[in-house]
N, C-alpha and C positions, 0 to 999 in steps of 0.2 A: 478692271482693277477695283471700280468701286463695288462691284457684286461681287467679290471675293472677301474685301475688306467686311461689308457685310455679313456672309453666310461665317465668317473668323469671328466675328461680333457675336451672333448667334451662337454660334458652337461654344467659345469659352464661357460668355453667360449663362448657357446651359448646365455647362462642367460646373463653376463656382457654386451654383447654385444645387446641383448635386451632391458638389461635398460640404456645402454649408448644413444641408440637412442630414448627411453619411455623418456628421461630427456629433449630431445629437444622441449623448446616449444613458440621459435618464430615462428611466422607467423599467419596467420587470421586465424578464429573460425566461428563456429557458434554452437547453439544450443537448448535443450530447457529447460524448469524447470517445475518444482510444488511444491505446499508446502501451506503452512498457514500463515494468517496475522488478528492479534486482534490486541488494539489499543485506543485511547482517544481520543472520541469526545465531544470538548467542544462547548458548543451553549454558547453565550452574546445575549441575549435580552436587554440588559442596554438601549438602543439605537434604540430599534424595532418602526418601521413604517407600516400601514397595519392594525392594528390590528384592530378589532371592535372598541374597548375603549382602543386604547392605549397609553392615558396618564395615565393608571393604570399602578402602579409598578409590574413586573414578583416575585412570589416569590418562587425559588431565580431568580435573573434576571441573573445569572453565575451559570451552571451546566453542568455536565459530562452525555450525553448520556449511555444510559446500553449497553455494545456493546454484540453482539453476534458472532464476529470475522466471519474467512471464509474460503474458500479454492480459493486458486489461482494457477494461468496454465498460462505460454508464451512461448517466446521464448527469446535470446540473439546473438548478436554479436560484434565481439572484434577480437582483435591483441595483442598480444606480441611480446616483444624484450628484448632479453635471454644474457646478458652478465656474464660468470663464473655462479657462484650461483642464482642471481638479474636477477628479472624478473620484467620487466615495460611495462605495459598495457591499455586499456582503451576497456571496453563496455559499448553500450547500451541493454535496455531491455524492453521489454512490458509486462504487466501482467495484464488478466480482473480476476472478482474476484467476489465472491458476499457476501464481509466483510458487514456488517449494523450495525444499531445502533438506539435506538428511546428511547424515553421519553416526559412526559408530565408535562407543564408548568403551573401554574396556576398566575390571573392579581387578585387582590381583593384590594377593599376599607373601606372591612369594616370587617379586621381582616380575620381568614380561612373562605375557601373559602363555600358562603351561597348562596341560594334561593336571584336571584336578586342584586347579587354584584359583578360576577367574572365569568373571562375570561378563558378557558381553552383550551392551543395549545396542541395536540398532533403531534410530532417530527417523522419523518423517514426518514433517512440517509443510503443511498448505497455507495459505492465506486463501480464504473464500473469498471473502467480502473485506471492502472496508470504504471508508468514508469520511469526510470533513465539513466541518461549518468555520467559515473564512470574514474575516473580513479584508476587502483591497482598498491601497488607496492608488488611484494611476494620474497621469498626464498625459492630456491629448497632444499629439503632435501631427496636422494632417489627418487624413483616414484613420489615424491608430490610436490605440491605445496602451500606453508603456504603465506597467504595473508592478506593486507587491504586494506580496499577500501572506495573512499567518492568521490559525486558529485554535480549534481541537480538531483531535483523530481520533477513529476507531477503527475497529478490524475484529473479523473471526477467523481463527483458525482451527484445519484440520489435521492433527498429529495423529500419528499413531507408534505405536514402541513395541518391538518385540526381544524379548530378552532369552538366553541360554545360558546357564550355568554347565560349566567343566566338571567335574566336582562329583565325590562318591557321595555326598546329601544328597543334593540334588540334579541324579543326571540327566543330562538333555531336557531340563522341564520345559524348555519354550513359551516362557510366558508372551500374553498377546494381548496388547489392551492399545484403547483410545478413545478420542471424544473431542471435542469443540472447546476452545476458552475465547473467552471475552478479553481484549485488549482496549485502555483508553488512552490516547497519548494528547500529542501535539503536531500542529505541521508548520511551514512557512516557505515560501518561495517567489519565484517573480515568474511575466510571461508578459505577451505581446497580444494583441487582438486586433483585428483590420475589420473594418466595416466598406464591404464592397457595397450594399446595400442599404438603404433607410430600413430596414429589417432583418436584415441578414449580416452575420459577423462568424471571422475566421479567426481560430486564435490556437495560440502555441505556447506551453506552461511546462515549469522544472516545478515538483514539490519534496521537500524534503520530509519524511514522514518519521517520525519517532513515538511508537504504538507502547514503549514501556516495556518494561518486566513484569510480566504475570507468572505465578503459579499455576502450575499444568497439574491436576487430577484426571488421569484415564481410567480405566476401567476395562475389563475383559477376564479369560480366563488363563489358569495355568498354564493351559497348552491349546494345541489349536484342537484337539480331541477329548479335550474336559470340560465337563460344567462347575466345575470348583471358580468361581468366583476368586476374582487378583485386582488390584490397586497400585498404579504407578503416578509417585509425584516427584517435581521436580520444577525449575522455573527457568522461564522462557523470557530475553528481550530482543525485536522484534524492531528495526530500523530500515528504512525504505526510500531509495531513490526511486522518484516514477518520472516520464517523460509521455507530453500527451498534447495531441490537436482536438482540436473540438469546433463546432459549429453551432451559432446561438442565433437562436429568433428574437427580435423583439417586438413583447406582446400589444403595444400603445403607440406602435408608429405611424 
């Protein structure tokens, strides 16, 4: 009985002392992530330029692409600074993606859309890349870490538009254009991190992403068979639920 009591003495001082050091978690990181990001893309045409006939009204000229969300993969790195329970931090992070989204517009004058009165954009939206620099502040509870976090965002995206007019001006022209814009928003959200390790940490994050309205300029030609030179604008906002695990090193343990 006493050599049991013993080897119990052993083992739990072990353990304490495992997670006494599992709790420490100033000093830099790094890491990486994966996980998933859907989301709301609104096109404004109110204002479109480019278009074949575009002093026709879009109807509607305000719509929500259909998104078909994505999978996303990066990395991250960051620092804490561990006072008592209170943990205060700051990362950045990268994540390419291939979230999308598309929808088609119609221009008409002369009611739905007929033989010889209307304009037809077809919409496609990527998200390549995008990113954040955060600051957290968390509470250690045990092994974990409970947190919230909010900073700025970014993102690039890839559209592309191709248009048809009905129309004895301009029949079947098929215009085709695209190109990349720069989005800069905000984000903020919460997550949880567990430190199985004095080096090693598991963690699980909601970020809420809102990358803004930007104006989209593409570029291409009339048709997919011309080199005549075309121009489509028109402005884009760009809102983002992601869901994501990740696994962190830390580099000073």
């Amino acid at each position: 009985m006493r050599k049991l009591f013993i080897i119990l003495t052993i083992f739990c001082s072990a353990t304490v002392s495992g997670v006494a050091s599992a709790q420490n978690w100033s000093g830099l990181y790094v890491g990486v992530h994966g996980g998933y990001a859907t989301g709301d893309w609104d096109v404004d045409l109110s204002k479109t330029t480019g278009a074949l006939i575009y002093s026709d009204p879009f109807v509607p000229d305000q719509r929500s692409l259909s998104d078909d969300g994505g999978w996303l993969g990066g990395f991250q790195v960051g620092g804490n600074y561990q006072t008592g329970n209170l943990v205060i931090g700051i990362e950045a992070d990268a994540s390419w993606t291939n979230a999308e989204a598309s929808g088609q517009f119609e221009t008409t004058t002369a009611g739905p859309c007929a033989p010889n009165s209307c304009t037809q954009w077809n919409i496609d939206s990527e998200l390549e890349v995008f990113g954040t620099v955060r600051g957290r502040l968390g509470f250690v509870a045990g092994n974990a870490l409970l947190y919230g976090t909010a900073g700025l965002a970014w993102g690039v995206t890839d559209s592309r538009e191709a248009s048809q007019h009905n129309g004895p001006t301009f029949p079947d022209a098929g215009g085709r254009t695209s190109g990349d814009t720069n989005h800069i928003g905000w984000t903020a959200g919460v997550g949880a991190e567990w430190k199985f390790d004095p080096n090693w940490s598991l963690k699980g994050e909601y970020l809420y992403v809102d990358l803004g309205k930007e104006n989209y300029s593409l570029t291409g030609t009339v048709s997919p068979t011309s080199s005549t030179p075309w121009e489509e604008h028109y402005a884009q906002k760009l809102e983002l639920h992601t869901f994501r695990v990740g696994l962190n090193y830390a580099l000073n343990n």
